[in-house]
N, C-alpha and C positions, 0 to 999 in steps of 0.2 A: 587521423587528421580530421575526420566527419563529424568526432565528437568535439574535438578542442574546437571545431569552427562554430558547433553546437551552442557551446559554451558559453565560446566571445559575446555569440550574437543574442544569446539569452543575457548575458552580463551586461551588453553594450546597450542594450532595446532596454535595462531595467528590471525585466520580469523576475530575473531572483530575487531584488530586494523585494518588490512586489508580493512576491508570495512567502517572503520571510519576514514582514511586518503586517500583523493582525491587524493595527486596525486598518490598512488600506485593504489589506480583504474586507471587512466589514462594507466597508462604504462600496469598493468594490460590487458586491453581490445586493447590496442594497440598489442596486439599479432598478425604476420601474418596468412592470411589464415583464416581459418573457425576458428579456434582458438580464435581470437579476441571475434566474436559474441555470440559462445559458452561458452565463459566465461563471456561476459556480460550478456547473459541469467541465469547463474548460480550467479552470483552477485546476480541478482534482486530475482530470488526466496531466497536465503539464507537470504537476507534482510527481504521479508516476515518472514520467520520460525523465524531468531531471531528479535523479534518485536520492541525490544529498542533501535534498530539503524533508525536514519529518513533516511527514504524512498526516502527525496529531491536529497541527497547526492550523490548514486548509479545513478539516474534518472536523476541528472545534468550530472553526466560525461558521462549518456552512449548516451545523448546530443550533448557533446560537439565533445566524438571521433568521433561516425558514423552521427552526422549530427541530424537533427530534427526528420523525418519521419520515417529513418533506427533506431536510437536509441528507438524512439515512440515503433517500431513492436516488439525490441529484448527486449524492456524492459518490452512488457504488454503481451509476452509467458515468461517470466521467474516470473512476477507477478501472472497471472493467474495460474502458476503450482502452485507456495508455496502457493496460496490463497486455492488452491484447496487441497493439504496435508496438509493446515494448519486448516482446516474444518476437515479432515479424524482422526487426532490426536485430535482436540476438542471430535470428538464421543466419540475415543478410550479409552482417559483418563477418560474423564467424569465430572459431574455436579461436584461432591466435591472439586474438584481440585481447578475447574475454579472459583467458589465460594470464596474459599481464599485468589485467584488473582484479580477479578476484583471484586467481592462482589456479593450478591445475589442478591439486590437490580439492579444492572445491567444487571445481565443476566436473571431476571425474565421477563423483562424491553425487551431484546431482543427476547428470547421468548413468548412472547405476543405477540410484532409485527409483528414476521413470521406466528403468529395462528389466526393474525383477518383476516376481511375479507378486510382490505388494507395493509396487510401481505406485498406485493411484494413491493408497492412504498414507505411502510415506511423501507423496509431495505432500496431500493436503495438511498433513503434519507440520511440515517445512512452512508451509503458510498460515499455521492457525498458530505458531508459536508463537510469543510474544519475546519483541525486537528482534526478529528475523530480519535481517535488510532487505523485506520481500518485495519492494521497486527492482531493487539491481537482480533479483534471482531471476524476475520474470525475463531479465533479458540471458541471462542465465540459462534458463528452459527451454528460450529456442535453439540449445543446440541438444535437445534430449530426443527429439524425433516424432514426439508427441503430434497431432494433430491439434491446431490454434481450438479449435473448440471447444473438445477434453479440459488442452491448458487452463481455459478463461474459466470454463465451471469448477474447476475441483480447486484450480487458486483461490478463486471468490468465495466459492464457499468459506476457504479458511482463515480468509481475510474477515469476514461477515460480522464475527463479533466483537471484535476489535473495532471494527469501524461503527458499528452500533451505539457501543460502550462509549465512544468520540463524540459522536451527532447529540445523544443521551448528556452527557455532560456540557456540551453547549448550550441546548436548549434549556438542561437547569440553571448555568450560568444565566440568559439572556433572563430567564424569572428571577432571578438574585434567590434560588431556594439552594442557601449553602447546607441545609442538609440532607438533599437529596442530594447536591454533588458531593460529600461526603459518604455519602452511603453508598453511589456508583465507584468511587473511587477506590473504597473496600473492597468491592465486589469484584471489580477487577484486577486489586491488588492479590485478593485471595485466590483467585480463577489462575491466573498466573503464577502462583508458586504451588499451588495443588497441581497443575500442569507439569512445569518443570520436576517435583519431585514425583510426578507418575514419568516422565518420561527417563529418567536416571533411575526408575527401578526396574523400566522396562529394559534396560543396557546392562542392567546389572544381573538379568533373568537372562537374555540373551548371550552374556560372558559366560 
């Protein structure tokens, strides 16, 4: 019931479309003064909390206004807060919940791998993958047992270049240099299937 009422009030107030139409992010985060940052900060976490908006979207733009590195910093403290209350509401709610949403079968799955004894690299795994639903996991994770601080570093980190690779291709965008966004775009096309085929060989050494 806490999430449907989540929902509405995010629906009814607007803020989905909000954050699912770029250019009113733009103008959004073009606010003067500390204003701008602060609300790109609060973008990025809201993004976490409602998890079926992509995370690209937010991450491009807050790219493209403040630039690569500045958008990088505003956008991985407004990630890492929602990542971090969005773990506090996984405890709150609880297993039943989250069992109807993502299955048992998955969060048995994610509980297990924060409780073996390569706990830590197989989350930051789960988070460096690329299209992991890694908003809804973190709510996910707080039913692993984890400590919220562990959680927020070893998620981030695996989030880190993903979200780089995002801010990076904005701020090429906001210069119109289509071949560096090109060249980013390879780089993480290629990162990501070097990825995936190291981690199916790693399942395939393990079978």
């Amino acid at each position: 019931m806490a999430l449907v009422v989540a929902f509405l009030v995010t629906w009814k107030t607007g803020l989905i479309g909000r954050l699912s139409d770029y250019d009113r992010l733009i103008a959004d985060m073009r606010s003067s003064g500390w204003r701008g940052p602060l609300i790109c900060v609060a973008i990025q976490f809201a993004q976490v909390i409602i998890f079926f908006i992509p995370g690209e979207i937010t991450q491009i733009a807050s790219g493209y206004v403040f630039g690569a590195w500045r958008g990088f910093v505003f956008s991985t403290v407004g990630i890492l807060l929602g990542s971090g209350v969005a773990f506090l509401l996984g405890r709150v709610i609880g297993r039943p919940t989250f069992e109807k949403i993502f299955g048992a079968e998955t969060l048995h799955k994610l509980r297990h791998s924060a409780q073996s004894p390569k706990g830590r690299w197989a989350i930051f795994l789960l988070f460096l993958t690329p299209g992991a639903p890694k908003d809804a996991m973190s709510y996910g994770a707080g039913l692993s047992g984890w400590p919220l601080g562990r959680f927020v570093l070893i998620s981030g980190m695996g989030r880190l270049p993903a979200l780089l690779a995002s801010t990076v291709f904005g701020g090429q965008l906001q210069e119109r240099n289509y071949t560096a966004m090109a060249a980013t775009a390879a780089v993480a096309l290629a990162a990501g299937v070097g990825f995936y085929l190291y981690q199916r060989k790693a399942r395939w050494v393990e079978e």
